[in-house]
Each structure stands twice: as C-alpha cells, then as structure tokens.
N, C-alpha and C positions, 0 to 999 in steps of 0.2 A: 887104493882099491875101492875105498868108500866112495870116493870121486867118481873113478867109473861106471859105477852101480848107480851113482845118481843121476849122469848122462844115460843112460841105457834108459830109466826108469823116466826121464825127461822126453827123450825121441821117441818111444812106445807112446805116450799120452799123444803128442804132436803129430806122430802117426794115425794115433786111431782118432784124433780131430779130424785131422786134415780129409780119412777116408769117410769119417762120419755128412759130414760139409757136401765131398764132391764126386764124382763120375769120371769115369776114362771109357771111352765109347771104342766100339773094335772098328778098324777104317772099313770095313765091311759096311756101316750104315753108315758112319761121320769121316769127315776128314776137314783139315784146316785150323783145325783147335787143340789143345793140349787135355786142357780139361775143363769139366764145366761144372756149376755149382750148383745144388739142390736147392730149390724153392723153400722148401720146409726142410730142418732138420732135427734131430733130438727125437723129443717123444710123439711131434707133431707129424713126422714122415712116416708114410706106409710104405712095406713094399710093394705092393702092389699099385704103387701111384707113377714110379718109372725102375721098367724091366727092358732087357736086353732078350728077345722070344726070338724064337726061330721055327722056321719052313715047316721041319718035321716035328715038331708039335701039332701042325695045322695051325701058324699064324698066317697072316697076308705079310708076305715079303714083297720089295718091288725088287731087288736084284738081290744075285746072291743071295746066304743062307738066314741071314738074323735082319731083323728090326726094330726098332725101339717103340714100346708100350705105354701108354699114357693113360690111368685110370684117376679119376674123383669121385667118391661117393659122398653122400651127403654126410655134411659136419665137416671134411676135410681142410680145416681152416688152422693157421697158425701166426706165430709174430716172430721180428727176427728181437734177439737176443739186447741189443743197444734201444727196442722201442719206437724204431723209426717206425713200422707199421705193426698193423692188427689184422689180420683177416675179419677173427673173428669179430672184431666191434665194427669192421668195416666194410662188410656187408659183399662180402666174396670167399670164395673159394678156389684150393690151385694144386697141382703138381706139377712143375715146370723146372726147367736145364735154363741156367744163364750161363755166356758165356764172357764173363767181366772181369778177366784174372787179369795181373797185370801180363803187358806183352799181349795180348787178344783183343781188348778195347781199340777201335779205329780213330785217328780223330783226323785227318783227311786224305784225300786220294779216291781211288777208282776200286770197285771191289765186286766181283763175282759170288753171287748164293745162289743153292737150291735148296731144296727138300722135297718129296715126295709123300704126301697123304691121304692118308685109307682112314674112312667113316665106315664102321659095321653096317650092315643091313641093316638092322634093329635101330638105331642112331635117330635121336629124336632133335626137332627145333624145340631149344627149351626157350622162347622169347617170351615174355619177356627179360628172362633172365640172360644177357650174353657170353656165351664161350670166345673170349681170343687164346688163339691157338698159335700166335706167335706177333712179337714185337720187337723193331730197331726201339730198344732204348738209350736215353741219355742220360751220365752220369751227372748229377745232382741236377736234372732236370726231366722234366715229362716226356712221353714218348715220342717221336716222328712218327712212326707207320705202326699202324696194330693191322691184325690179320684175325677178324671177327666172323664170328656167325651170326647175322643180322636176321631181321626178321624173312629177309629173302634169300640169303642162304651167305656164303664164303663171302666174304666181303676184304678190301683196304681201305683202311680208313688215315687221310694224314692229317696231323694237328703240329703243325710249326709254325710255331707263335701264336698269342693269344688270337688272333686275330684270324688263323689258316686252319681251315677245317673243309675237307673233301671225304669223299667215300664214293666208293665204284662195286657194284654186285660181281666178284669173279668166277664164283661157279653157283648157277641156280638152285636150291631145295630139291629138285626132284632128281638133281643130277649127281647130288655129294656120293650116295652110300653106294656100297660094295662094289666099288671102283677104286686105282690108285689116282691121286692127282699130282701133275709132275709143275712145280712152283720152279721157276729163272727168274735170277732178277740181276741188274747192273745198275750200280747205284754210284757216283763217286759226293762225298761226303764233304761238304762244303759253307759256309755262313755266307758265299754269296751267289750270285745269280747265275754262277759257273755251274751250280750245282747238278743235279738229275736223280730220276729214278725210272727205268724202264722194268717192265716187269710180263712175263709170257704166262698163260698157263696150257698147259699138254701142248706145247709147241706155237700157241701163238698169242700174240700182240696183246695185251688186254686191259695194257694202264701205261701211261708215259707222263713226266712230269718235269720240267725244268726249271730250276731255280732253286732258293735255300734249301737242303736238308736236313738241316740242324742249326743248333741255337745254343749248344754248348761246346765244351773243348772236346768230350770223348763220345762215341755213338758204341752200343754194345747190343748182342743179339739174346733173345730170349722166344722159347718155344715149347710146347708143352700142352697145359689145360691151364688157363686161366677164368675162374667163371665170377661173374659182376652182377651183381641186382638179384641176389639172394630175395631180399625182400619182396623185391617187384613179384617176382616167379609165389613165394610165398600168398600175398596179398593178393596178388590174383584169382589165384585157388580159394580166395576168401571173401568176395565179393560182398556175397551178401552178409557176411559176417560183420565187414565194414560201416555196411549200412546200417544193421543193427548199434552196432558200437554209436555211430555217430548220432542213432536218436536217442540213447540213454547219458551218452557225455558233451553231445554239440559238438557240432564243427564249424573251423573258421573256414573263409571265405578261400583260402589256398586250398585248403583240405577236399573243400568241395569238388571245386574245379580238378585237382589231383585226381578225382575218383571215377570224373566222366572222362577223365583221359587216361584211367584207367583199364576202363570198357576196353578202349582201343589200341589195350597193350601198349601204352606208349607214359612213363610216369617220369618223372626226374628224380635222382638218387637222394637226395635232402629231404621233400618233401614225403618221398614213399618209407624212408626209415621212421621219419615222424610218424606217417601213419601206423606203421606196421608197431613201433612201440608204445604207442596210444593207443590198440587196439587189440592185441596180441593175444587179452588175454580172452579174448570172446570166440578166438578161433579155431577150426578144425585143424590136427593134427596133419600138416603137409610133410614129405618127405623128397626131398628133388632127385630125382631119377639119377641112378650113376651116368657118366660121362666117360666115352674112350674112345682114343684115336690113338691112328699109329705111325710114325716117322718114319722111312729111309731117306738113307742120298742125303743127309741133314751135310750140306760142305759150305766152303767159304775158299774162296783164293782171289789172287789179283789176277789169275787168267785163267779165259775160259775155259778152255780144256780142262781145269783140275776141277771143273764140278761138273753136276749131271748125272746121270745113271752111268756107274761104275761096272762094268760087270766082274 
C-alpha cells in the first residue's frame, strides 16, 4: 500500500511538471503538433503572456472561435533551470511556444507551415529594440529563419552558417495593425543544395530561396514574442543621458562611435550593454511599452492541404 501511495504521490509531481512546462493548443487554432513548451516557466511565466481567447470575448479570430494570445510587459524576463540562458543578463525579453518534444523536431524532408497574425491598432515599432515573433530553430545550434519586426516593419531574416545572412521586408509598418496576416511556407529541410524555402504572404510570393537550410541534425519551430536589445530601446530614450555620463566618466573610441550610431537607431548588442551599464546609473526611468500579437492557423504537415485556414 505504501508503494502505491508513493507512485500516486510520484505521477501527481510529474503531472503537474509536465503541465507546468507545456501547452496543448485546441485544433481550432493549431494543428500538427502534440504539444508545445513554455518559453518561461515557474515563477518567471505570466498568464497573461500565452492565452487561448475567443471571438465572444471580442478577440480577433481569423477562423473559427479561439486564438492564441501573446503578451510581454516590461521585465518579462527569465532563465531556463540547467543555465544555458538568461534573459535577464541577456538583454531580452519573451513569452513564446516551442515546439521541440521529441517526435516534433524535423531533421529532413519536405514540410508545409502556416500561421496567421493580427498586430492591435494600438501596436507600436519599438526599434530599436526587435520583436521576432517566430523562429525555425536548430537543436544545439542558431537559428535558420527568424520572423522580426525590423525597423521597416515584418520582416525574414536567414542566417545559415556564419557566413549567410539575408533579410527581405514581408509586410510594411503601415500595413501590419488591425488586419489578419495569413504566413505559407514550404520548406524541405536539408544540409545541401537540395535544400529550399518558399514563403507567400495573404496569398502571394514574397521570399524563395534555394540551397542549405540548416547546419544541424534537427530544425524545430518556435513563435510567440521574442524581444532583443532591451538596452538599445533603453539607451535610446537616454540619449542625452549618455552624453552626460560620457563627459563625467570618458569614453573610449568604440563607445563614441556606438552613440552616433545610436542617433540612427542602429547600435550593436556588445557594445550597447557596455554602454547601457556604464551609464545606467545617470538615466531616466524607461519603461518599454507592452507587446501583443495574436496567432491562429499556427499548423505544420507534409501536405498541403492540412495547413491553411481551417474553417
């Protein structure tokens, strides 16, 4: 008896990990995945960072009744539990769905995505801090495709291998808010020149690309709010703060330069943290604005038909 009181008392813990961790999304908004993992969890996850809303609330749906919610407010920063990262020393912010369980992870072949994403009216460029709102990543390697909000608005940016670095504008600034945006893409997942990625938006053509798509064994999806250059966004608001600092402490010759390329919302992540904690403490009270988008149609299959708007 004691024995079975200690399995019970063992699958409850492993239960309420397992639910703590991760998400099961209704095929109403997702399909092709089982389940997908919280970006943050423990004390570092809000609810209010990913919700499952619906119609008659008054959310924006793109089909059918529910949608998935995406909110960051400032500070929303965490680490995972092993140390491999920091948000918070590392100068971002996030509430984000991966989906990298075992059985989900791709490592090659041909594969069908959508999703569908709605920016509130109210929805601001926060540049120079960047929002990616969705990334092909690779297991125990950097990303292939991030999906940013650039200084000119929706963007895909590919980095495969140190040496490949592209980026294409897919929907303009003035065009993002209070519209849905309907994301295709056909990718087949390869380390050589067999490779590809085509990609539509609201029905047409807007990115193609053949050759490598990766540089590790598995490729894994992630979507959500991811936000980067906390500081930059910071230090900007701080300009003349900067300036000050720099004629009571001196600046070196990087720092300098850092700060007229500042002007022009454009700073490199190394040198903007140096400045920003060299400086910090001469500055106005910044607060970065909350962050929210909203998902449907989030699918994945090896044919087309099973992605798309579902109705």
């Amino acid at each position: 008896m004691k024995k079975i009181l200690e399995i019970l008392v063992l699958v409850f813990f492993i239960n309420n990990a397992i639910a703590e961790t991760t998400v099961k999304l209704p095929k109403d908004t997702a399909s092709g995945f089982k389940i997908l993992t919280k970006s943050l969890t423990g004390k570092y996850f809000k609810d209010y960072g990913v919700q499952v809303v619906n119609k008659k609330d008054g959310h924006p749906v793109r089909a059918g009744s529910q949608s998935i919610r995406f909110e960051v407010r400032d500070g929303d920063c965490g680490k995972d539990k092993e140390g491999g990262w920091n948000d918070c020393k590392g100068d971002r912010e996030r509430h984000e769905l991966s989906i990298n369980k075992k059985g989900q992870k791709m490592s090659k072949g041909e594969y069908w995505f959508s999703w569908s994403l709605y920016f509130p009216k109210e929805h601001q460029n926060l540049w120079p801090l960047s929002n990616n709102y969705g990334q092909f990543h690779q297991e125990g390697g950097p990303p292939v495709f991030m999906f940013k909000e650039l200084r000119g608005g929706y963007s895909i940016i590919r980095t495969i291998g140190d040496d490949d670095y592209d980026e294409r504008r897919l929907i303009r600034n003035d065009d993002m808010k209070g519209k849905w945006h309907d994301i295709l893409i056909n990718a087949k997942w390869s380390k050589k020149d067999d490779g590809f990625f085509k990609l539509w938006v609201n029905d047409k053509l807007k990115y193609e690309y053949k050759g490598p798509t990766k540089t590790e064994k598995y490729v894994y999806q992630k979507f959500g709010i991811y936000s980067t250059g906390i500081t930059r966004y910071i230090n900007y608001e701080n300009i003349d703060n900067i300036e000050k600092c720099f004629k009571e402490k001196g600046r070196t010759t990087d720092e300098n330069t850092a700060l007229y390329t500042l002007y022009g919302k454009k700073i490199k992540h190394d040198i903007s943290v140096q400045i920003y904690n060299k400086c910090k403490s001469f500055y106005k009270s910044v607060k970065i604005p909350t962050r929210v988008v909203y998902f449907d149609e989030v699918r994945k299959s090896k044919k087309k038909k099973k992605v798309g708007i579902i109705e």
